[in-house]
C-alpha positions in Angstrom: 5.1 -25.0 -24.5 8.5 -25.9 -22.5 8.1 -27.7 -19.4 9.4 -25.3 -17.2 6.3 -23.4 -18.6 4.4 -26.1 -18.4 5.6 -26.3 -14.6 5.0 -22.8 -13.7 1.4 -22.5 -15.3 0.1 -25.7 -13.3 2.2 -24.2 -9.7 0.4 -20.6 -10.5 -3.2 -22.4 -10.8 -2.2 -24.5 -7.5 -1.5 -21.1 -5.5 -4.2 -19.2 -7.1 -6.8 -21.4 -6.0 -5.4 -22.1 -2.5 -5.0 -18.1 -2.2 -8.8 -17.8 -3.3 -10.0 -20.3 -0.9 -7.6 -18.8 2.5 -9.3 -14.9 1.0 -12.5 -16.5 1.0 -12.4 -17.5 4.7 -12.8 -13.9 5.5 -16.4 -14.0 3.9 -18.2 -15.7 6.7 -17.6 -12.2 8.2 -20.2 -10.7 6.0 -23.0 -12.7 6.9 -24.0 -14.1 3.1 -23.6 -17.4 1.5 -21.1 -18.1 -1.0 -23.9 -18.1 -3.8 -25.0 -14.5 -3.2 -21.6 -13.2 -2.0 -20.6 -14.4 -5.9 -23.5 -13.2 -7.4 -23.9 -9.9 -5.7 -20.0 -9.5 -6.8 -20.9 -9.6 -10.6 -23.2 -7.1 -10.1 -20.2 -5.0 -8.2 -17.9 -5.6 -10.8 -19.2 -5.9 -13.7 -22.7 -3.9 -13.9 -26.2 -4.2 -13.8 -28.0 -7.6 -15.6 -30.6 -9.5 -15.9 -31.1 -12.8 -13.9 -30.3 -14.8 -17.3 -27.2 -13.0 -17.9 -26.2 -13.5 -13.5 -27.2 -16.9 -13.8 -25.2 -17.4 -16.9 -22.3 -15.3 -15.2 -22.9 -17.7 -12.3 -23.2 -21.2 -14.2 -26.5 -22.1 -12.0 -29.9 -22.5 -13.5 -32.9 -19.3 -13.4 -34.5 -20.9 -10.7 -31.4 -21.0 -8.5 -30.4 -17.5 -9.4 -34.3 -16.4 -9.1 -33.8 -17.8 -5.8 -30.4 -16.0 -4.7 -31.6 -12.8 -6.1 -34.9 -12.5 -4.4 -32.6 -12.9 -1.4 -30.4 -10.3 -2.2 -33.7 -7.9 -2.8 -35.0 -8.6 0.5 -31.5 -8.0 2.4 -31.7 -4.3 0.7 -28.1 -5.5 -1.6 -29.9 -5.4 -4.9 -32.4 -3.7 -6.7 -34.7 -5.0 -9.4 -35.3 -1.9 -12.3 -37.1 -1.9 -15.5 -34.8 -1.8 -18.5 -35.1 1.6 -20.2 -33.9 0.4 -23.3 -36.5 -3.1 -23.2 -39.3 -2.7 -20.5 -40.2 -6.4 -20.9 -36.6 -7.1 -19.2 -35.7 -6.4 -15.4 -32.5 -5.9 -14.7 -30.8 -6.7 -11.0 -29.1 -3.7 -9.9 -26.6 -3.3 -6.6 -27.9 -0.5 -4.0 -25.5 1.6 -2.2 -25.6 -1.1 0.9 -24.5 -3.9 -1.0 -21.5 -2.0 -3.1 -20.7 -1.1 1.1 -20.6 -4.8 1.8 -18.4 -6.0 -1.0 -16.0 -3.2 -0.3 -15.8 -4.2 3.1 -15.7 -8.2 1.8 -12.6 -6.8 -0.2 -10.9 -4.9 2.7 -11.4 -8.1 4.8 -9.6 -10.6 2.0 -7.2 -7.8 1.1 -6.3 -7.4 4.6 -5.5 -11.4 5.4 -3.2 -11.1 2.1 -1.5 -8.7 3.7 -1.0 -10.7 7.1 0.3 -13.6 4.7 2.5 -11.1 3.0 3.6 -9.3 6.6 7.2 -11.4 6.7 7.9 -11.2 3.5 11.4 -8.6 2.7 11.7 -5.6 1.0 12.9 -7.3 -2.1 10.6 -10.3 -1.9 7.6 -7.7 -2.3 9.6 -6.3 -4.9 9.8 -9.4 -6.7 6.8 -10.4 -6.2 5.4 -6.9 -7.7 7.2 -7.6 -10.7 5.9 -11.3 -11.3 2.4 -9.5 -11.1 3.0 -6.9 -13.2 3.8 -9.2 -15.9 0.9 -11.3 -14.9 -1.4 -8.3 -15.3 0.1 -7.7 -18.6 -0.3 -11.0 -20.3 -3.7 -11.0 -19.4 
């Protein structure tokens, strides 16, 4: 790896982290902790599972996620269901109000990028839409 590589891999981890943690200051807005904000997001994003898999998906320990998903049950964000395919299993599944409240979470962090992006030109967006492009493709 060239340094300028090098260089530009440890700047992009730098700003993605810093841009993760200004987004995140939107979340506050939602009323949730961090822990079930996260948790309640893999369930958004990547599908129904059981508290093994979330707390895997998590890195915390079953009690802990026992803990954040009873939590998200009682708030009306998640709902527990049999497995059809194992009934031995439960699997955590998002209701209709918590998909509402992490669209709204994403509208809120989406919308302070935007204020961060307000005074940027034309062909800074430009560029910038090109640097993610190629972003998105190498992953």
């Amino acid at each position: 790896m060239s340094s300028s590589v090098a260089c530009v891999a440890a700047e992009l981890h730098t700003l993605a982290i810093a841009l993760l943690r200004d987004a995140r200051r939107e979340d506050a807005r939602l009323g949730l902790t961090s822990a079930r904000l996260s948790a309640l997001s893999v369930l958004a994003f990547g599908g129904d599972a059981t508290l093994g898999e979330l707390a895997a998906a998590e890195q915390v320990s079953l009690p802990t996620m026992t803990r954040v998903a009873a939590a998200l049950v009682s708030q009306g964000l998640v709902r527990r269901c049999i497995d059809p395919t194992d009934r031995r299993f439960v699997r955590l599944h998002i209701t209709a109000k918590g998909r509402a409240l992490m669209q709204r979470g994403r509208a809120l962090r989406v919308a302070r990028l935007e204020a961060r992006l307000g005074g940027f030109s034309e062909e800074d967006l430009a560029a910038c839409g090109r640097v993610l492009a190629l972003l998105r493709a190498a992953l």
